[in-house]
C-alpha positions, -999 to +999 in steps of 0.1 A: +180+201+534+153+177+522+172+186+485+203+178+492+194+143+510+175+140+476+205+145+455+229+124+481+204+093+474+202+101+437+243+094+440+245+061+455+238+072+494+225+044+516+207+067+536+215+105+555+210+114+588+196+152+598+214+175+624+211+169+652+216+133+649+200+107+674+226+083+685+201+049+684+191+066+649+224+062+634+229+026+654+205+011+634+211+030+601+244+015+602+236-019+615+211-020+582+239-010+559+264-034+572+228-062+568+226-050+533+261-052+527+262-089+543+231-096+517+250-085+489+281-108+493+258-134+499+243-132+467+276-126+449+288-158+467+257-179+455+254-165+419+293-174+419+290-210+432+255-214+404+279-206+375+287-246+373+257-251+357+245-292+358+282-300+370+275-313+397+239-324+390+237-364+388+208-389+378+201-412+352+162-410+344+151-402+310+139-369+326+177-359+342+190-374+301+169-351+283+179-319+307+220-329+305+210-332+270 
């Protein structure tokens, strides 16, 4: 029911599929979860790798000075 896919995306579902299902429909439903899921390591990954901060930033113009400093 439209309630219960409601609920089911209220709880952290990525999506819901209605009976009967359509083969292509669930291809690509889980082609885009497995995208998002990609995405979202990506960004862990590159959040992770910008916690070095201005390690390994280099220059030696009074502009880069006053931003180490």
């Amino acid at each position: 029911t439209v309630n219960s896919a409601v609920e089911a995306m209220r709880k952290g579902a990525f999506d819901y599929i209605t009976k009967p299902f359509d083969l292509d429909e669930l291809e690509i439903i889980v082609a885009r979860a497995f995208e998002l899921d990609s995405l979202a390591s990506e960004n862990r990954y590159l959040r992770k790798s910008g916690e070095r901060g201005l390690a390994d930033m280099v220059g030696e113009s009074a502009a880069m000075r006053e931003l180490f400093d």
